[in-house]
N, C-alpha and C positions, 0 to 999 in steps of 0.2 A: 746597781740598785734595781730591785724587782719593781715592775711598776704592778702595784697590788690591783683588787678586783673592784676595791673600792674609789680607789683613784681614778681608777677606767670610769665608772659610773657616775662618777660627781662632773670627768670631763664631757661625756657626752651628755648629761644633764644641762649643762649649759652651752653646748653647742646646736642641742636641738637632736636630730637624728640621725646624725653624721657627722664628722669631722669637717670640713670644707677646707680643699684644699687650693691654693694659687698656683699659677703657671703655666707655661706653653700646655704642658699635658695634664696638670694638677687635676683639672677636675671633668676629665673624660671618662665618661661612664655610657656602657649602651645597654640595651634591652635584644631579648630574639627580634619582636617585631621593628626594632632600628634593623637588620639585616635584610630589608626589604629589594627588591629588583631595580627600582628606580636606583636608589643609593648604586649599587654595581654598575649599572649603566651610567651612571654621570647625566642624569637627566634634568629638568627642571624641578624645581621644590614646586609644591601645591601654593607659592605667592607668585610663580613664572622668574624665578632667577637662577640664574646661573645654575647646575649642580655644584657639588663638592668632585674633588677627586679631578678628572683630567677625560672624560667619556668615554666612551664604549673602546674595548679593546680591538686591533685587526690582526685579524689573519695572516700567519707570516705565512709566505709563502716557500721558505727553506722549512717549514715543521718544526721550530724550535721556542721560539717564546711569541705571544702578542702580547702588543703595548698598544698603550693610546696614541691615535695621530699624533706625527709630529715626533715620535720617541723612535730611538734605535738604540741597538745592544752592540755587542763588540765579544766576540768570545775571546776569553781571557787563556783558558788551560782549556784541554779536555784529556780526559784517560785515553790512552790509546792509539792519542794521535799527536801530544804537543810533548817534549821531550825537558828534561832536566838539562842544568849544564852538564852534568856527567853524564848525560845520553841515554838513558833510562826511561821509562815512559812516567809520563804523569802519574801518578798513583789514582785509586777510584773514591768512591764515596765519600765525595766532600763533604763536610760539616760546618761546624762551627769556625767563623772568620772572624779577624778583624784588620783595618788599614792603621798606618801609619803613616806619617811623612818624612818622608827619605831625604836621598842626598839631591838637589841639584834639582828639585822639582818631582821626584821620582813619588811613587806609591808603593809602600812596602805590605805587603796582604801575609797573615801568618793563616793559612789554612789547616784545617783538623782534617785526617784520611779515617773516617768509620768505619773501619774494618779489625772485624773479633774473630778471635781464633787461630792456628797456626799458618804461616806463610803461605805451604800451600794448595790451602783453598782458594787462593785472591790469584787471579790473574794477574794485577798491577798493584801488589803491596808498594809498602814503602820503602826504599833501597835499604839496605846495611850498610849508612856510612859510615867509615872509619872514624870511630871515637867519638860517636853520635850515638850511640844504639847501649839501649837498655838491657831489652831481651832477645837476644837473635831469634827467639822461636817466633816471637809477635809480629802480626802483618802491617801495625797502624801506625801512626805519627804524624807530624806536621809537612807541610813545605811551608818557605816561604816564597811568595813571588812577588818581583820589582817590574812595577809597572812604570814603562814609559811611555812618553807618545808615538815613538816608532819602534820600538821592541820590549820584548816581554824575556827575563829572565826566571826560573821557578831552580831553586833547592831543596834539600831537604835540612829541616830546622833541627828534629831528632825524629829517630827508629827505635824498633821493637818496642812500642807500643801499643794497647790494645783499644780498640772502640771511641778511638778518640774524637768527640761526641761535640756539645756547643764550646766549654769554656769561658774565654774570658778576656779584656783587656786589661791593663791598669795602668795607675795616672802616669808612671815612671816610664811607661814606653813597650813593655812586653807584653808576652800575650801566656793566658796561663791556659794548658790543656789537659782535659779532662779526661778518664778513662771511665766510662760506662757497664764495665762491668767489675765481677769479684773474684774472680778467676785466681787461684791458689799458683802456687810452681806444683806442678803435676797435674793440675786440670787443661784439660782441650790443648794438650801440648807442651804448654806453659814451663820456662824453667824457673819464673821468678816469681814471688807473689805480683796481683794486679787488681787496680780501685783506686789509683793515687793520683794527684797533682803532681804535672810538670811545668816549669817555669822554663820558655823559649824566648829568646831576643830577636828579635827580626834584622837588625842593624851592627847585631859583633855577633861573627859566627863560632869566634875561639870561645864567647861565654857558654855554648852550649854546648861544647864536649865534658863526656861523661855526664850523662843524664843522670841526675837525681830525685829520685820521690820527693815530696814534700809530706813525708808525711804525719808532721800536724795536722794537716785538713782532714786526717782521717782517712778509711781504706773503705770504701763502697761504691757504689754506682752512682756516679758522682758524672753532673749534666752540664751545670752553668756555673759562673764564678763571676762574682763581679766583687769591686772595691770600695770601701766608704771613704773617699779622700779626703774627710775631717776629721774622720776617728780613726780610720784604721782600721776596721775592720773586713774582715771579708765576710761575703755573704754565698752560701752553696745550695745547691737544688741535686738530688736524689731521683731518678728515675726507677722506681725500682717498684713491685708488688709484693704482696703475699710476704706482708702486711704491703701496706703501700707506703709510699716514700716520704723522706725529712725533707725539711727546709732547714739549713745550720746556720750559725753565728760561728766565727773562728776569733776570739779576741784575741790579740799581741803582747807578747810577756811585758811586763811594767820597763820603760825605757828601749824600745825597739822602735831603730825610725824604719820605714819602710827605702824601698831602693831597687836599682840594677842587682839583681844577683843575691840580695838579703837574705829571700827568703830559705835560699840555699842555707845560710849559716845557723837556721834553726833546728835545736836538737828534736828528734822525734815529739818528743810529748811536750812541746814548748807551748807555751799560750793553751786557751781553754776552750775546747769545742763543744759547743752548743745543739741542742736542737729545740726548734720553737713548741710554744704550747699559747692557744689561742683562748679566749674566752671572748663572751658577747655583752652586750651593756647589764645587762643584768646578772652577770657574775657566775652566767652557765658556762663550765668546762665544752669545749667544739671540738669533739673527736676527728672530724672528718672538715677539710673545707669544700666538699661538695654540700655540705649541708645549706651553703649561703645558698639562695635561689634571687635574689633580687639584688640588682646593683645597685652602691652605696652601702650597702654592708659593711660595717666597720667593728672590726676583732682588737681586743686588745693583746700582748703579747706579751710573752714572759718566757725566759730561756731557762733550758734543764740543761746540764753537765752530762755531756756523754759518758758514760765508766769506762768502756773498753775502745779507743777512737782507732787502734788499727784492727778489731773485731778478730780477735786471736781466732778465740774458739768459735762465735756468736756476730752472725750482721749486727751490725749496727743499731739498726730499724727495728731487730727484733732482742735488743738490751731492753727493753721498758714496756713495762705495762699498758693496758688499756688506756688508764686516766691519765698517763704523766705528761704525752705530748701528743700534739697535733696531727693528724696524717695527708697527703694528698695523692692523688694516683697523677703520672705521667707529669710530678715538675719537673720543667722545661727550660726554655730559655730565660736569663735575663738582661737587664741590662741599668745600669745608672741614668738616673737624670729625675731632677725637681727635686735635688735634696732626697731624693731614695729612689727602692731597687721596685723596677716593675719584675714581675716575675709571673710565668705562665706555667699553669695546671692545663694540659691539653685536652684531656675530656676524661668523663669518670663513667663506668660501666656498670656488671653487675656485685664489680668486686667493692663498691663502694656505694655508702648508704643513696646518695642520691645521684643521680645521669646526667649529664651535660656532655655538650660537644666542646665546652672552652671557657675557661676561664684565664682573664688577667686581673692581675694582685698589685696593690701599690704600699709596700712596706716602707711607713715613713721614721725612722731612726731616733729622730727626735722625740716624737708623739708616741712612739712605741704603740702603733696603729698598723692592723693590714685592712687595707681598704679595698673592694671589690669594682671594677673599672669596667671591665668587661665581660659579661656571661653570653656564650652563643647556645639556645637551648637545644635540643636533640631535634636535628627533621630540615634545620637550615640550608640556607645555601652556601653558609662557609661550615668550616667544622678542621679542629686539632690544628689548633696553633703553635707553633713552636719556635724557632728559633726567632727572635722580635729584636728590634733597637727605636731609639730616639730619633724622631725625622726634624733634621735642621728646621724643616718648613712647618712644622707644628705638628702634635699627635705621634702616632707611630707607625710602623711598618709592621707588618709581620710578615713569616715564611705559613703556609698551609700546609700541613702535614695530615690529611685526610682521607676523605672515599672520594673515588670519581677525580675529577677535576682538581687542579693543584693554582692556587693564585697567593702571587703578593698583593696584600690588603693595604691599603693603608687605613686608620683610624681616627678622625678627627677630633677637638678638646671638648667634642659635646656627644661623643660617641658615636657617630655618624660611620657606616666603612665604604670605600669606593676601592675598584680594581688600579693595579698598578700593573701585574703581567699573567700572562695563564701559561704555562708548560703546555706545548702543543708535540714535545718528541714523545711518541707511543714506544713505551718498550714493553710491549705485550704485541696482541697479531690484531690483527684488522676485526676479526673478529667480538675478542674480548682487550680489548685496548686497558693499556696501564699505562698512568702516569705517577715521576717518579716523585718525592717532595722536594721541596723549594728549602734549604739551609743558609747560613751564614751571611744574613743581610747584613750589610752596613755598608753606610756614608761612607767615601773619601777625605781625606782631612778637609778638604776645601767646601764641602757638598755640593759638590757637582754630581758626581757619578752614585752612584747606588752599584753597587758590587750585591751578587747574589747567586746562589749555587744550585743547579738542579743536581742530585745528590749523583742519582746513577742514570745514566754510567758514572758519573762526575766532567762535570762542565761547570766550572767560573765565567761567569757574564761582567760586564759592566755597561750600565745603563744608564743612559742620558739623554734630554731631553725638557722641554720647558717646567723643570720646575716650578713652584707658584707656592707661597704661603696659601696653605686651606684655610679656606673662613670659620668658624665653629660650628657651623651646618643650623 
């Protein structure tokens, strides 16, 4: 059922000027001037207590990550220098991750390799393992690696695929990965078409021979994925311009339970993909979610039927009209939690009506609400957020996908940000120094460790260190 424009207007009429929501992260919202120096620094609040966050970051002395006193990292993989069990190198441009929990106390990590285009241009593609591989032309895919406390094993999950970007966990144990671009059989190599969902198991390797598309989710440049574990649904993020990118709904045909392996057995056009379409309390059509400028911003929502979801002839993005749906430049990461999907717009330029360096969305399912959490305005000290998860300890994490300097933020439930690590390996010259972005943060099932990825070369970290519930700042 559509939640109409009138319905939207009578609920914020009696809510006041917002939704207000509950929970660890419900109702974290910041402002540009919350992004102040103190907040980074971990310093005292203007009453003399404590800061938020965990204080100033040091100096590693190997040039690889700073953390706050008291924290250390553990490098997990690197390209180039940590090997598969079949002896191959670690693949590059790690992406999007997530942990599970293994056998025996183990940590199972299914990592994303971002690499587009044919094999070779990548130095450390992802192998062609037998009966794992999609496209042999494709450089990109998963590993998966089992962390222990004395050794580290990494495989690969599936090959020949392309750009494979954030993704996705879901409740049943697998990890869904994404391919980031649109790439035809004939373009940049290509023998197959590419835009699709794959579904990887980290814990039965037989389930992942012979890769298959999903392709219900549709065929585009396709970012994050996360699961609704009450309804079923899934939720997707488009990173794409010109027009700039969707936000989808993928609903499950009548009588489909979710599972290990399910969503293999759906036919191409099964269930109904969606893409959103926002309006404001007073029943104005929002072209653009750059348009919100102030946090607390609260959209009501309403899903249009995609016509063509594998985009035969026509992207996706560019099936509909001006007024039919919503757009946002660079959606990003998301991820579940508080009864709905946060979800990241990393900044908007001149291809869209208004600029920002960052925005977070909190799309709540129930309320049929997207609510604006966090804006970073253009000039800040953080800027292009992307890959984000749920922190055990309240608030969020994010990865920094920016100019200049590269930090995990953390974000407290009253929108406060403080450092968690800075990328200090320079892969540019002394000179003009590059750093590279920070991907696939997440928890360990236990929330001990924080796992996070500097992308290139590709290096898996895991980080640990006195955690602490953050106060609401």
């Amino acid at each position: 059922m559509s939640l109409t424009r009138r319905d939207f207007a009578r609920s914020t009429a009696v809510t006041g000027a917002g939704v207000v929501l509950a929970g660890s992260v419900g109702a974290l919202a910041t402002a540009p001037q919350a992004l102040a120096a103190t907040d980074l620094d971990g310093a005292e609040d203007a009453h003399g207590h404590p800061g938020i966050g965990y204080g100033p970051l040091v100096p590693d002395p190997d040039g690889v990550l700073a953390l706050p006193a008291g924290f250390s990292y553990r490098v997990v993989t690197y390209s180039g220098r940590t090997r598969l069990e079949s002896g191959e190198s670690t693949p590059s441009n790690h992406d999007g991750t997530a942990a599970f929990a293994g056998p025996r106390g183990a940590v199972l990590l299914v990592n994303n390799h971002e690499l587009k285009g044919p094999r070779a241009d990548w130095e450390h593609p992802v192998p062609l393992t037998e009966g794992l591989v999609y496209d042999p032309a494709a450089a990109g895919g998963c590993t998966v690696v089992e962390v222990r406390r004395d050794r580290v094993a990494e495989w690969v999950g599936i090959a020949g695929t392309s750009t494979n970007c954030a993704g996705g966990s879901t409740p049943w144990g697998t990890w869904l990965t994404c391919e980031e671009t649109e790439d035809r059989a004939g373009q940049n190599g290509m023998t197959k078409d590419h835009g699709y969902v794959f579904e990887v198991d980290p814990a039965d390797r037989r389930a992942n021979r012979a890769p298959k598309p999903l392709k219900a989710l549709g065929r585009y440049a396709h970012e994050a994925v996360v699961v609704d574990p009450k309804r079923g649904h899934l939720f997707l993020t488009e990173d794409a311009s010109g027009p700039n990118g969707l936000f989808y709904r993928w609903t499950p045909p009548e009588g489909f339970h979710h599972g290990r392996g399910r969503l293999r057995t759906l036919a191409d056009d099964a269930g109904v993909l969606q893409a959103f379409r926002c309006f404001d309390s007073g029943g104005r059509f929002v072209d653009d979610l750059s348009r919100a400028t102030r946090t607390g911003t609260v959209y009501g929502v309403d899903w249009v039927d995609v016509p063509d979801r594998d985009a035969r002839t026509v992207p996706v993005r560019r099936q509909f009209t001006g007024g039919q749906v919503t757009r946002a430049r660079k959606l990003e990461g998301m991820w579940w939690g508080d009864g709905g999907v946060y979800v990241v717009s990393s900044y908007a330029r001149e291809e869209s009506p208004v600029q920002h360096d960052g925005q977070v969305w909190f799309y709540d399912p129930r309320r049929r609400t997207l609510t604006l959490k966090v804006l970073l305005g253009t000039g800040g000290t953080l800027d292009g957020p992307d890959n984000i998860t749920v922190s055990p300890y309240g608030g969020l994490v994010i990865a920094e996908d920016g100019e200049g300097a590269q930090h995990l933020f953390g974000a407290t439930d009253s929108g406060r940000t403080y450092p968690i690590a800075r990328n200090e390996l320079n892969i540019g010259t002394e000179s003009a120094p590059e750093y590279s972005e920070f991907t696939g943060v997440t928890f360990s099932p236990d929330g001990h460790t924080l796992f996070a990825n500097i992308q290139q070369p590709g290096i898996m970290l895991a980080i640990t260190g006195p955690w602490k519930r953050q106060r609401r700042g």
